[in-house]
N, C-alpha and C positions, 0 to 999 in steps of 0.2 A: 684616506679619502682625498681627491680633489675636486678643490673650492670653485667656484666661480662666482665673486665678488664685487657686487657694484655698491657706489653709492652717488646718492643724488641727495641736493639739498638745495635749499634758496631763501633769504633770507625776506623777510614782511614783504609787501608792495611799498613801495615809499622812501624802502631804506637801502643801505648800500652795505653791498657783501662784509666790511668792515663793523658795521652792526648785528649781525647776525650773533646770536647769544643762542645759540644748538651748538653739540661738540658730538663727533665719531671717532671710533678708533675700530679699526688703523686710518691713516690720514688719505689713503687713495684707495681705491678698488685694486683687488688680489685674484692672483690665479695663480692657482701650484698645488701642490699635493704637501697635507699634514697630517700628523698623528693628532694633533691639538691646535687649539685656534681658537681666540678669543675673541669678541664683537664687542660695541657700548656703543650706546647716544645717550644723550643728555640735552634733557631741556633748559636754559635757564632762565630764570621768571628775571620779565621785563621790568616790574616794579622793584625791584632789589639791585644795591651797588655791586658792580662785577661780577654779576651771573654769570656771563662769560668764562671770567677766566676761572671759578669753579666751576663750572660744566666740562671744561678742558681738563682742570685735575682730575678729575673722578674718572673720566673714560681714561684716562693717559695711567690711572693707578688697574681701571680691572682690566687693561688692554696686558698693562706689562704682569698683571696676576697675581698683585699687592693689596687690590680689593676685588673679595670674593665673599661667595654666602658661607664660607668658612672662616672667613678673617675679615668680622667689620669692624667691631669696636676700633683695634691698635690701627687700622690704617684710615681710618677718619680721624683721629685723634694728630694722626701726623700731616693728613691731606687738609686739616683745619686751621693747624700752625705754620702751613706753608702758603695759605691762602694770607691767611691775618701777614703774617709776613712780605709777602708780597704788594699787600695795599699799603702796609705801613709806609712803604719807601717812597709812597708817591705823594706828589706836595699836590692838596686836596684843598678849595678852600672849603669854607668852615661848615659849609650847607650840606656839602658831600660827606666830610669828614662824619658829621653827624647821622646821615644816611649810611654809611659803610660800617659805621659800630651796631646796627641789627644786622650787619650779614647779608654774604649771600644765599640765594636759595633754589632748585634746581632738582628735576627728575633725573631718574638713573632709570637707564635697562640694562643689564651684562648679560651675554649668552656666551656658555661655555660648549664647545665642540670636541669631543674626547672618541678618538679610533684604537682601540690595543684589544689582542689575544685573546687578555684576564676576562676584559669586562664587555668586549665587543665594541656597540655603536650606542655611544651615549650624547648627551646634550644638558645643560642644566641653567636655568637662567632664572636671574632675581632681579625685582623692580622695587622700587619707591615712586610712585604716584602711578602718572598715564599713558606714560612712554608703552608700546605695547610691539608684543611678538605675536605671526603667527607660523604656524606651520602647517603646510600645503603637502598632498602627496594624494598624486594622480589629479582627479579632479574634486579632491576633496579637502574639505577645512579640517586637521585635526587639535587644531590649540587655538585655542585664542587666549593671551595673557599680559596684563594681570585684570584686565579688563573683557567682558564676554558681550555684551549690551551697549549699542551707541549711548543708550540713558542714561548709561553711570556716570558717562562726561560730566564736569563741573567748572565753574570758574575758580574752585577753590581746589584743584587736588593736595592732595602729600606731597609735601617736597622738603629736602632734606637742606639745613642749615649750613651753613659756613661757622657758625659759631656754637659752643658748647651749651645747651640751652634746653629747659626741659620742652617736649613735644618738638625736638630736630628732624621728626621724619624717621629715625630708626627703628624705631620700635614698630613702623607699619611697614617694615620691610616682609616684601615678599616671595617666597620660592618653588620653583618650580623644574621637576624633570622629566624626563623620557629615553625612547630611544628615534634616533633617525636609520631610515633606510637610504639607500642610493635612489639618484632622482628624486630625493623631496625638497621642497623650497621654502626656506625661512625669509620672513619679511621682519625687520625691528622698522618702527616709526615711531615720531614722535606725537603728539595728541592732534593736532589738527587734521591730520591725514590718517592716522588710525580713526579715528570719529567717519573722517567720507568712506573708510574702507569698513568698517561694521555699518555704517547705513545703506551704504549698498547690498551688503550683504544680507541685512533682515529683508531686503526690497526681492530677494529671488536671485540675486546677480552675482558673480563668479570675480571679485574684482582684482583678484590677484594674477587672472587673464590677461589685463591692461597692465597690469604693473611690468610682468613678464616680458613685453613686448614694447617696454620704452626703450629706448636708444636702438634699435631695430629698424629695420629697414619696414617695418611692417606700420610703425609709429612713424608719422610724416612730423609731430610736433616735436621740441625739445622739452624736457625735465619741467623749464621753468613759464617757458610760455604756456604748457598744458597745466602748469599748478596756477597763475596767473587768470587762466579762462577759467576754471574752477570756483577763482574766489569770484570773476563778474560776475558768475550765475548763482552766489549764493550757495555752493555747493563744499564750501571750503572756508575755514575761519583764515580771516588774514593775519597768520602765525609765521613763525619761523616753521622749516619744514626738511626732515632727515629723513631717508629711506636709507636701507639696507635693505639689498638682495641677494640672498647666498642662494647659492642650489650646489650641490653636494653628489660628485657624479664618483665615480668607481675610475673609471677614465678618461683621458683629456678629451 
């Protein structure tokens, strides 16, 4: 299969790219041809100590193929101690320190991209909270996951811990697979723009048309000014905000 890879992101209104608590992997947009190819974002919750840099762990573990819906337990167990590890080293005063012992807390999406012989053309992707995938082919929606209904948004989804703790978010993990054709187009986001991207969608509207046609000569705005005009009209929670765009062609 060859990929065609974008990502866009931008961090709250307000705040500076250094704030941004969303994580992707891989760290830039890809083009090439693979047999396999792994995706992630990750949201990390604002109220929580260093959501950040576990959102970074986690995509950085199912990016390198250490966390998968086949291997959760042993690689959160190690993704937890290297979290705890990392905060420890930092001289926190006392208000923090006491904040960073509940942990961080954070969505996951991984989509897994698999081309061979045996099994053909597969895909397989598992979430924890809102983070959402869909897949597009021709002019049609055929997934929407883990989420189908802009309703089901909440201010409270699942999100998985940083710390070893009963109800960490594991246990409402979720899976899902299929297969892809050539020419179809997978979108991963994270919750504020999957939310404008199902309400447009129950509205009659096609909105993975516009997504397609960012950074295009067709699109006059950039990524972030058109996520910016979004949140004035109310059409967009003022979140952190991650796309992925893969489309999946046969040839270059």
């Amino acid at each position: 299969m060859y990929l065609f890879a974008d990502v866009f992101w931008a961090p709250k209104t307000g705040n500076s790219d250094e704030e941004y608590e969303d994580a992707f992997f891989p760290k830039q947009k890809f083009e090439g041809r693979r047999d396999t190819f792994n995706f992630a974002i990750a949201d990390g919750a604002t109220e929580s100590s260093f959501s950040a840099l576990w959102a970074r762990l986690l995509v950085k573990a199912v990016g390198a193929g250490r966390l998968s819906p086949n291997c959760i337990e042993p690689a959160l167990t190690k993704l937890k101690s290297c979290w705890d590890h990392s905060v420890s080293k930092k001289t926190l005063p006392w208000f923090a320190e006491e904040k960073a012992r509940f942990g961080a807390f954070s969505t996951l999406l991984g989509l897994f991209l698999r081309e061979s012989e045996e099994e053909g053309r597969q895909w397989e992707a598992f979430a924890i909270g809102d983070s959402c995938l869909f897949q597009v082919r021709g002019d049609q929606l055929l997934l929407r996951f883990p989420l189908c209904n802009a309703e089901e948004f909440t201010n409270r989804p699942t999100l998985l811990s940083s710390r070893e703790q009963v109800g960490d978010g594991r246990e409402s993990i979720k899976r899902h697979y299929g297969e892809w054709n050539y020419e179809d187009h997978f979108f991963m986001m994270t919750d504020a723009l999957a939310h404008w991207f199902l309400t447009r969608y129950e509205l009659g509207e096609k909105p993975w048309v516009l997504l397609q046609s960012l950074g295009s000569r067709d699109f006059s705005a950039d990524f972030r000014s058109w996520v910016n005009e979004l949140r004035q009209n109310n059409s967009l929670k003022n979140d952190d905000v991650t796309l992925w765009r893969i489309n999946i062609s046969q040839d270059p």
